[in-house]
TIDRENFI-805735 format. One record per atom (N, C-alpha, C): x, y, z; residue in one letter. Coordinates in steps of 0.001 Angstrom, whole numbers, plus 500000, padded with zeros to 6 digits. Each point is the difference from the previous one (the first is absolute). Layout:
BEGIN
XYZa;...
end
This chain:
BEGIN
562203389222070273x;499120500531498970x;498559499738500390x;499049501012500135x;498389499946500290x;499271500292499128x;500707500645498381x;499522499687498968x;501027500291498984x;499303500233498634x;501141500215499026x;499014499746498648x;500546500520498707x;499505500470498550x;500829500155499105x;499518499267498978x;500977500111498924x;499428500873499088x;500428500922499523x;499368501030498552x;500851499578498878x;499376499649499282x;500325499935498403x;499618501053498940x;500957500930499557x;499376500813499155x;499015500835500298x;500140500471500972x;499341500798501033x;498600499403500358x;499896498881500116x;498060499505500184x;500936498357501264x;499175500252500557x;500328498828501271x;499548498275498935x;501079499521500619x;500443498653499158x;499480499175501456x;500783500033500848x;499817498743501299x;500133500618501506x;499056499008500921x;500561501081501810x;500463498435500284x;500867500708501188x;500363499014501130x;500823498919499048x;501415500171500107x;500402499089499024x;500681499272501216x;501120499441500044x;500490499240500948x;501530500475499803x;500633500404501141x;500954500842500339x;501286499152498772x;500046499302499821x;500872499235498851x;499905500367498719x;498872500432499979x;499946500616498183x;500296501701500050x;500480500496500933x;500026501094499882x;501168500668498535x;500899498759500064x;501196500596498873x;499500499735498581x;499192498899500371x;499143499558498592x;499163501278499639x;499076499877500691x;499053501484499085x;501237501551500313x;501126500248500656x;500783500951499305x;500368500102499230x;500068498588499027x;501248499856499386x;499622500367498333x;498542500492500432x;499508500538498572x;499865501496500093x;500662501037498827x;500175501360500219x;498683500725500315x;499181498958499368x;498589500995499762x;499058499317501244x;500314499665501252x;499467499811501163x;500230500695501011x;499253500522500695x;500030500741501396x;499435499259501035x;500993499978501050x;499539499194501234x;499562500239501480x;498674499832500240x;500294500787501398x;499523498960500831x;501104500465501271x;499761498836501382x;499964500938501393x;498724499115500634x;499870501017501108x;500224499109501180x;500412500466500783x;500837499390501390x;499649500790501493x;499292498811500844x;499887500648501106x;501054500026501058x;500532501244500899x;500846500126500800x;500699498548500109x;500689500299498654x;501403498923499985x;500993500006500624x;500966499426499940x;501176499692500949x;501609500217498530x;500959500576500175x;500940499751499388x;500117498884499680x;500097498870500443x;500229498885499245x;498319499860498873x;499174500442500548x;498345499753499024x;500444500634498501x;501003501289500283x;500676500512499115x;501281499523499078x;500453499285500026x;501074499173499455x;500195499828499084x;498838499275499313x;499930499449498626x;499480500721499266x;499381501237500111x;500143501343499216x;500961500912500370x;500671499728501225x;500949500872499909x;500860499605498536x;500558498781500442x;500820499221498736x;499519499814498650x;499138500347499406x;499420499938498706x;499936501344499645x;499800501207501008x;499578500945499438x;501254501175500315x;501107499417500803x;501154500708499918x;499438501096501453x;499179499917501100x;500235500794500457x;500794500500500962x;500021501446500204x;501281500349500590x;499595499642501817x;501009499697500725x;499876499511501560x;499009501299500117x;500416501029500314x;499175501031500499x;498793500327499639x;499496499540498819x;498571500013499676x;499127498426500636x;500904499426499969x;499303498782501123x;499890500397501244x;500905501006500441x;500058500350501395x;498695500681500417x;499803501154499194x;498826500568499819x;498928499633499503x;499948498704499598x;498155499461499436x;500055499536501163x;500404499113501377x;499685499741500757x;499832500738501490x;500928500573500139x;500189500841501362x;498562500991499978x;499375500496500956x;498695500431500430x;500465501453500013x;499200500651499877x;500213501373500471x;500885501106498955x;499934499529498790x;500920500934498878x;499647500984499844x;500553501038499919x;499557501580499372x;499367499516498855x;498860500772499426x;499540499946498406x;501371500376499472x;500379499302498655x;500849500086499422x;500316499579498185x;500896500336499555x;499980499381498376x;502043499457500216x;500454498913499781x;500731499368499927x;500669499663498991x;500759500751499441x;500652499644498287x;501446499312500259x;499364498247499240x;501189498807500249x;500505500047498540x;501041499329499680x;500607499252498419x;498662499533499848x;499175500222499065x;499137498653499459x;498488500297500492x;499663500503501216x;499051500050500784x;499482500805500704x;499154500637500818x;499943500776500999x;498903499342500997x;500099501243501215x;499295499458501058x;499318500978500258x;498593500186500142x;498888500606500556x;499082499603501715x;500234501087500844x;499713499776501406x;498618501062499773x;498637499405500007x;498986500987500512x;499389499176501205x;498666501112500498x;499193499468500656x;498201500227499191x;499516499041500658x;498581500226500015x;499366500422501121x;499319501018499983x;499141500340501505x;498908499643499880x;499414500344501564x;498214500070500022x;500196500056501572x;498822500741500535x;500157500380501114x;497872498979500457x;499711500421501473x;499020499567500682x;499071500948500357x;499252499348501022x;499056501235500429x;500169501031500768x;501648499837500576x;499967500528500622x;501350501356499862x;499926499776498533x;501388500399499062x;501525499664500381x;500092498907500426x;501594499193500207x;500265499694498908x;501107500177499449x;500970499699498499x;500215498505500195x;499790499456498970x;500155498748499898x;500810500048499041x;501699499325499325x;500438499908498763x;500573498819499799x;499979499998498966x;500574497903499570x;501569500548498374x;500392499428501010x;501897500440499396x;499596498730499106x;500269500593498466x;500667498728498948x;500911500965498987x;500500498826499873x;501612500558499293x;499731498994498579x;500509500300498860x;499773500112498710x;501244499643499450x;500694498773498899x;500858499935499823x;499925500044498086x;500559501158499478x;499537499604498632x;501112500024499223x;499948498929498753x;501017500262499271x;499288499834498766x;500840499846498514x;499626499984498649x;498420499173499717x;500182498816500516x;498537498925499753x;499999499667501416x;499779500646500952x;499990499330501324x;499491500927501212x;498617499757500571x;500003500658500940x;499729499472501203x;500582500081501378x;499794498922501160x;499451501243501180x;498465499670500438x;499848500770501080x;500086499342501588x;500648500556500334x;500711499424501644x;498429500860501024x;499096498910500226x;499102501173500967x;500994499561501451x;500327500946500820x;500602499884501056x;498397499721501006x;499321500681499688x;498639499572501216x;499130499422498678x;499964498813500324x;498585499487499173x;498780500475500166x;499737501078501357x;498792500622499252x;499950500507498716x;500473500591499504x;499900500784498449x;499502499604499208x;498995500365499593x;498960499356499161x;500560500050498551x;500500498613499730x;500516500057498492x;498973499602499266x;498522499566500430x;499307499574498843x;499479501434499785x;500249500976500162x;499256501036499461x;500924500927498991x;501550499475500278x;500940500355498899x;499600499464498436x;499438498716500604x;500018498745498747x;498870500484499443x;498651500390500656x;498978500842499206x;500378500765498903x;500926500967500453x;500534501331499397x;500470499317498782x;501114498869500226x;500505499603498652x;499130499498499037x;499052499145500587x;498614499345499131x;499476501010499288x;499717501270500360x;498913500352499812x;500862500777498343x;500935499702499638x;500196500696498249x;499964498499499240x;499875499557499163x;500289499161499229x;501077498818499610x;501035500758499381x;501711500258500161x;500982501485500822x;501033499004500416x;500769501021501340x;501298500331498824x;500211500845500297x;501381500833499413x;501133499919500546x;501034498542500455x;500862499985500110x;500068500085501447x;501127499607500808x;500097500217501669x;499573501192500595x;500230501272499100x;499853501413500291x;498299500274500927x;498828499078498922x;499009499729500214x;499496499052501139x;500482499026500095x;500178499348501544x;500443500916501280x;500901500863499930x;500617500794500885x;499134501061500547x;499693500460498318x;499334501420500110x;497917499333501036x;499790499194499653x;498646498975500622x;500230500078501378x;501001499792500565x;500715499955501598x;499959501431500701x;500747500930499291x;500039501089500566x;498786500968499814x;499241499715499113x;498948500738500045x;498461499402500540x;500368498740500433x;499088500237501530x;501072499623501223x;501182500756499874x;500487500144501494x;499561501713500316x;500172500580498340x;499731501289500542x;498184500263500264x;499289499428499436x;498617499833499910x;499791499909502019x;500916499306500349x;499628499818501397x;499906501065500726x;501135500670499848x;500095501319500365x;499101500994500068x;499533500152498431x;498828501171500244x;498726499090500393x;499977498931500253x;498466499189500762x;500409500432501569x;501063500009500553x;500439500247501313x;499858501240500659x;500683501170498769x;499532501497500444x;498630500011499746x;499652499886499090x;498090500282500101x;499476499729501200x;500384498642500426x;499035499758501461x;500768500869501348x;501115500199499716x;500852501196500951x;499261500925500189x;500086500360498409x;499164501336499970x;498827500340500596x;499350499231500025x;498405499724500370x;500104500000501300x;500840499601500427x;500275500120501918x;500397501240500377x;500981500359499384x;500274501264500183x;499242501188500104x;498856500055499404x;498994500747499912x;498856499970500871x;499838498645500637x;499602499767500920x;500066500356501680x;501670500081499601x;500490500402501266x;500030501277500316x;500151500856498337x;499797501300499966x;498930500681500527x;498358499114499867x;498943500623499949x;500145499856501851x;500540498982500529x;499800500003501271x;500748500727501007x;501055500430499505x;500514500890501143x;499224501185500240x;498600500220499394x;499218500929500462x;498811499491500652x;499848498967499579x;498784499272500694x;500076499395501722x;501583499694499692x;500435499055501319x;500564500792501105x;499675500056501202x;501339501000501178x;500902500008499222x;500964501016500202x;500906500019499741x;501187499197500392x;499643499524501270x;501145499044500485x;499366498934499887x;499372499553499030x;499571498424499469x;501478499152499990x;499678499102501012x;501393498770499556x;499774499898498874x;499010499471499257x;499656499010498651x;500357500718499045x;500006501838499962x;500203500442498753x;501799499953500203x;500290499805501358x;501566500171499715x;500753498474499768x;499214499032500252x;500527498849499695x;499980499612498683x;498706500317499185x;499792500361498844x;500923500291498863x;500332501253500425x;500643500793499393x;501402499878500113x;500546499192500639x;501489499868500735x;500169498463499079x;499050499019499398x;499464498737499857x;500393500546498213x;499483500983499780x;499580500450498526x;501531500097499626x;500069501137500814x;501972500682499731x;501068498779499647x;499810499092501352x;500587498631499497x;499745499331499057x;498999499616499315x;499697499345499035x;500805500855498777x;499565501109499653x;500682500674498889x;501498500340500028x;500546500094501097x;501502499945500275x;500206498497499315x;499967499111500437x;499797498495499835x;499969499872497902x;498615500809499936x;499772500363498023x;501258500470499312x;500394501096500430x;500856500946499747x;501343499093499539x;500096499064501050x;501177499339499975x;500104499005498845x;499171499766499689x;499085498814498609x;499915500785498604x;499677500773500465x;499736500908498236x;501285501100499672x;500223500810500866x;501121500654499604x;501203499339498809x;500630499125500601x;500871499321499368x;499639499576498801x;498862499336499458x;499739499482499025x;500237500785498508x;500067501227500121x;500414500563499241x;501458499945499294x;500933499616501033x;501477499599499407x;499795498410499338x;498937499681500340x;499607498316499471x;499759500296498729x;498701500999499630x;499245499848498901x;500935500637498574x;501229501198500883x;500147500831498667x;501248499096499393x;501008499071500500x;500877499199499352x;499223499260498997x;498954499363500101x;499126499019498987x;499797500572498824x;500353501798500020x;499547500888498657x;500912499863499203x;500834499662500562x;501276500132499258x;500998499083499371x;500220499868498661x;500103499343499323x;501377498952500365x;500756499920500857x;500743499292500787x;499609499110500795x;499218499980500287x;499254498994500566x;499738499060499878x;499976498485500064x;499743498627500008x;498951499982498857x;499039500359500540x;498741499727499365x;499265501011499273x;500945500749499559x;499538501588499355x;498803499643498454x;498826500719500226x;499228499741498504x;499435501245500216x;499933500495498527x;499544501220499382x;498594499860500119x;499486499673499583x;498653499317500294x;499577500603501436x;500370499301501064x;499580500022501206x;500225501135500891x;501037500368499539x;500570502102500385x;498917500665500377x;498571499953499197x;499248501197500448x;499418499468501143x;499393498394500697x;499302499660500605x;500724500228501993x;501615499683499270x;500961500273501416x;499853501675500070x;499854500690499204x;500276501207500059x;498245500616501032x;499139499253499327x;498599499567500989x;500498499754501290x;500268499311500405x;500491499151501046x;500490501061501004x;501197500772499515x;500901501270500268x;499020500858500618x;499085500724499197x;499405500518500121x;498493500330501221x;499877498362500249x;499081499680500989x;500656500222501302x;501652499405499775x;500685499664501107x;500335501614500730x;500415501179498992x;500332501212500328x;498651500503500819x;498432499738499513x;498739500473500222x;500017499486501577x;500151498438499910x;500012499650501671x;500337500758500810x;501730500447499423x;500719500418501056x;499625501399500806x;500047500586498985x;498983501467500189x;498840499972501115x;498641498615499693x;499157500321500809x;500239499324501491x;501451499029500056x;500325500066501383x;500347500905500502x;500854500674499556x;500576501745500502x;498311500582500350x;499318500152499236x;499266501245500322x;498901498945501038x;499896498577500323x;499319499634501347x;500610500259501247x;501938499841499890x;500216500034500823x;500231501528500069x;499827500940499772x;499986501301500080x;498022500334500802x;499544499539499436x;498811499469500434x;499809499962501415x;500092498831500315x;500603499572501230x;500256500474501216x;501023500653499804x;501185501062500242x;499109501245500791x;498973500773498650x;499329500776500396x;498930499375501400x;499609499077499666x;498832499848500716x;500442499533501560x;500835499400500465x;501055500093500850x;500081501486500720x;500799500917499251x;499773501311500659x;498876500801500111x;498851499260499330x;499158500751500152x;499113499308501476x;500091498877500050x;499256499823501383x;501075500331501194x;501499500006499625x;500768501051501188x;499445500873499918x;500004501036499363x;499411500975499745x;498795500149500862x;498585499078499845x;499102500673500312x;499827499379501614x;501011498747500742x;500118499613501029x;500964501398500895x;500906500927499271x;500614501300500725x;498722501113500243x;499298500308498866x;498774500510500188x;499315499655501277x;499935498516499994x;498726499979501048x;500563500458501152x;501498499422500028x;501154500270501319x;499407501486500220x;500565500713499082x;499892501716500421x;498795500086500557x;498862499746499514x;498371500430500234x;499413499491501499x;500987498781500246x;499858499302501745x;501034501044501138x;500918500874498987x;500693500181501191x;499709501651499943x;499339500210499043x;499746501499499813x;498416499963501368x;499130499120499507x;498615499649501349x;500740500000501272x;501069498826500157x;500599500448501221x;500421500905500347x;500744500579499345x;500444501632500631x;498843501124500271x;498983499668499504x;498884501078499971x;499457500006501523x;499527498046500047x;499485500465501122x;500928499749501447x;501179499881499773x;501064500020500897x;500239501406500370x;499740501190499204x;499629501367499998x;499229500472500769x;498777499074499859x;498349501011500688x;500169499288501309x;500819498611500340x;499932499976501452x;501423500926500129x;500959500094499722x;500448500857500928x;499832500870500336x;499208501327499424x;499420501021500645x;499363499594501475x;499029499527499931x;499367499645501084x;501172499694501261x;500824499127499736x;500786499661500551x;500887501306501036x;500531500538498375x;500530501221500744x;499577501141500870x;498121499863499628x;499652501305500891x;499694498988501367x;499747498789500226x;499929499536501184x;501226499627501108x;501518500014498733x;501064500037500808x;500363501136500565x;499509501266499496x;500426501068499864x;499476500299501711x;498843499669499926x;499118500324501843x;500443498701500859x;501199499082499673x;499996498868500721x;501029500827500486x;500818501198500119x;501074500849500891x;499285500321501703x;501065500087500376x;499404500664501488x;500076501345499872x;498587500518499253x;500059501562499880x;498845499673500594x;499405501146500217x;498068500405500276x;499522500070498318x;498580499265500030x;499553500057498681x;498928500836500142x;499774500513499150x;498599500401499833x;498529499471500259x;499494500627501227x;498544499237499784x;500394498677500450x;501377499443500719x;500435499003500502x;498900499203500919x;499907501123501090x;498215499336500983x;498497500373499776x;499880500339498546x;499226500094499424x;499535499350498904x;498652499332499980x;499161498974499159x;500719501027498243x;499369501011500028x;500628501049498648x;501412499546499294x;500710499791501208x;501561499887499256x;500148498495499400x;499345499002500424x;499260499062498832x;499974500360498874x;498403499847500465x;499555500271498620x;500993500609498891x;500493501263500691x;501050500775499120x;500874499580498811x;501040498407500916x;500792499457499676x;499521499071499226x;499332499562500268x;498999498819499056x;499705500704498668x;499115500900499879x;499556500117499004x;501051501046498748x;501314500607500981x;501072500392499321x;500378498450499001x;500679499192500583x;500153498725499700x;499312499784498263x;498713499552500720x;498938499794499217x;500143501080498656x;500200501225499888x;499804500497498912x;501155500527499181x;501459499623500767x;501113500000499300x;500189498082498949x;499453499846500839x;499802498236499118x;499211500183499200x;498825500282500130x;499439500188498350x;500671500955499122x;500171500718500445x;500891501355499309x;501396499225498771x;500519499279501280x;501562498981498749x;499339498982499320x;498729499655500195x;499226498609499136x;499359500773498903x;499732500952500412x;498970500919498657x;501252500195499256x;501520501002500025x;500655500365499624x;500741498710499296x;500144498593500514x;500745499313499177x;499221498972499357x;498685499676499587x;498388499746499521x;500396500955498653x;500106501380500040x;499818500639499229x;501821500367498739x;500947499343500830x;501300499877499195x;500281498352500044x;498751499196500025x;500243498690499154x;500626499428501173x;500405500055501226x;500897499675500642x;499323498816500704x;498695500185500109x;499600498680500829x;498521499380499003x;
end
């Protein structure tokens, strides 16, 4: 335990009690308890397993790393798997897995990475007066896990646009816009995988089967829902985003291809003429004007004005 709160009547009574009184302050109907636990161990789990009836497999899952987002319906209890994100400067996904164990007066958050900033959960709860039952503890959690989310696409976003403005600014075969952009794709693949799911999390909590079901709190999860559906959407349309801007510097790197090999062919053109009228007299025939200064000049300045002739002609169809 790295902290813990007792609510009385929905207004906070005591923190940090000492893992021994935990059955004591349950043992009153009108108390709600919450204990937060850093990347514990099954046995760290024990003595709430045994007090609070939970099932092996929801112990299995507050500890093990790496859970799908999920909603967990036990006898008595359930289990909640989200993440929190936040990404860098250089848009790498950063996420911190905590898993959520709630029952009637009882809520235990398992952070699997102690980064996760729980004092900013505890803000959220501070900041009303009196809390409305576990529903309200829960609902405090998930709505800045989803809060993370749209802080994460915003600054996505903002890159994204960045990268957008530059595939016109930059060569086209810029490493940086493709490392970039290959950097971005990952990160939101990475999102995608975080927010999608949460939706099978948020819509069981609506519903009145649920552990911790309050009428009351319905419209704020239904908030929650709602943010979480909005996320999902504006990952689709970054990584669609993305996507575009990707083919568009293929795109304008085939362009340049064509425009280098279209110059080459042009003037791979105006020398071969030349070529050909000088192979043409490299035969053992008699040439014209052969021992004569004239038959020069002749050949030369033939040369000379069939080459300007294919440079004017492909000058004037864009070709060079």
């Amino acid at each position: 335990m790295t902290r813990s709160r007792v609510y009385r009547d929905g207004r906070l009574e005591s923190e940090n009690f000492a893992p021994d009184q935990l059955a004591a302050n349950l043992a009153d109907p009108g108390t709600i308890v919450w204990v937060d636990m850093a990347a514990p161990t099954k046995e760290d789990l024990a003595e709430l397993t045994g007090y609070l009836g939970l099932h092996e497999l929801a112990v299995e899952d507050a500890v093990q790393m790496h859970q799908r987002p999920k909603f967990s319906h036990y006898p008595g209890h359930g289990l909640v798997i989200a993440y929190a994100v936040g990404t860098d400067d250089s848009g790498a996904l950063h996420a911190h897995e905590l898993a959520i164990i709630l029952a009637k007066q009882t809520v235990v958050t398992v952070r699997k990475d102690p980064a996760f900033d729980m004092e900013k959960v505890v803000a959220r709860w501070d900041s009303e007066s009196t809390m409305d039952g576990v529903a309200y503890l829960v609902h405090g959690i998930l709505d800045y896990v989803v809060d993370s989310y749209l802080d994460t696409i915003q600054v996505l976003d903002d890159m994204a646009e960045d990268l957008e403005d530059e595939v016109f600014t930059q060569p086209p075969n810029s490493l940086e816009v493709q490392r970039r952009s290959l950097a971005l794709h990952k990160s939101l693949g990475q999102l995608r995988r975080k927010v999608t799911p949460m939706r099978e999390v948020i819509v069981p909590l609506l519903r009145p089967e649920n552990p911790i079901y309050n009428e009351s709190m319905r419209p704020y999860f239904q908030d929650v829902l709602d943010h979480v559906i909005w996320a999902s959407e504006q990952v689709e349309a970054l990584r669609d985003l993305i996507a575009t801007v990707r083919d568009t510097q293929l795109n304008l790197q085939g362009n340049r291809m064509n425009l280098i090999m279209k110059k080459v062919t042009s003037w791979a053109a105006i020398i071969a003429v030349p070529t050909a009228i000088t192979g043409f007299y490299g035969q053992n025939v008699p040439v014209p004007g052969v021992d004569h200064l004239w038959g020069f000049w002749v050949s030369t300045v033939a040369i000379a004005l069939t080459s300007i002739a294919l440079y004017g002609t492909f000058k004037r169809k864009d070709w060079l």
